[in-house]
N, C-alpha and C positions, 0 to 999 in steps of 0.2 A: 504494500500500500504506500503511495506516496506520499508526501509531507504536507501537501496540501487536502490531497483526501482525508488524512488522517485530520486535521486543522480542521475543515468543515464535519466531521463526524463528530469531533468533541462540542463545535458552539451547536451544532444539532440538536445534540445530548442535551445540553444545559439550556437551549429552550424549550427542549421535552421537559425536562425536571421543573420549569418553572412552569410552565403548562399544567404541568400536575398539580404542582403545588397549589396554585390560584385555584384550581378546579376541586380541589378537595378539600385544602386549608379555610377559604374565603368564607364558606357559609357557616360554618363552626366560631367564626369572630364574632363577638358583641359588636353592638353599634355603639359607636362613642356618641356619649350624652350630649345632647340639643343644650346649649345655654346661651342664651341670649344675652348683648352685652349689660344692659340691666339687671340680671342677676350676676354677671360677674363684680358689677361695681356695688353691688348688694353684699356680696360675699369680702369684698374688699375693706368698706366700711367698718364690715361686721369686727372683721380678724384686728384690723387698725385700734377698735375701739376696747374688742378683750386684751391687747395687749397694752393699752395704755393704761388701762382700768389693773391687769398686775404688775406692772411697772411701779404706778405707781401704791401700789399697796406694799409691793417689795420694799418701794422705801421706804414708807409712812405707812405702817399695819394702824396705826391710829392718828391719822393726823392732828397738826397743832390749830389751835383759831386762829386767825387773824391778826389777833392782840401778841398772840407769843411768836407770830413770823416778824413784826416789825419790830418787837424787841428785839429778838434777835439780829436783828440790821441793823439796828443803830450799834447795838452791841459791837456787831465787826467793823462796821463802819469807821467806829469809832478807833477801834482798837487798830484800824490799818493807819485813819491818823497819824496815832502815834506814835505807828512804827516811820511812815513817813517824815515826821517833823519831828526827831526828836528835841 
């Protein structure tokens, strides 16, 4: 058999095997799920919002009021002062 006979016998082959494959593999596939960009920026929102929501409880499991955040910034505030001016 020549080198080219042989050459056209094997891509023969391998678009038999792919032939097959589609014809037997393809209907056994699920269909990938329908989703509409709406629901992806649904789903987007969602994950954005669980994660900020334990972000921030990671930091703060009981946050402080109001009154004890600005204390505490005058606090540093202050204290960077007088690291700046001695």
């Amino acid at each position: 058999m020549s080198a080219v006979v042989q050459t056209l016998a094997w891509v023969g082959a391998a678009w038999m095997a792919a032939a097959v494959y589609v014809a037997v593999a393809k209907p056994f596939r699920d269909e990938p799920p329908h989703r509409t960009p709406e629901d992806v920026q649904r789903d987007i929102a969602e994950h954005r919002a669980r994660r900020d929501l334990d972000t921030c409880r990671g930091i703060w499991p009981d946050p402080p009021t109001w009154r004890v955040i600005a204390a505490q910034h005058r606090l540093d505030t202050a204290k960077q002062r007088r690291k700046e001016n001695p």
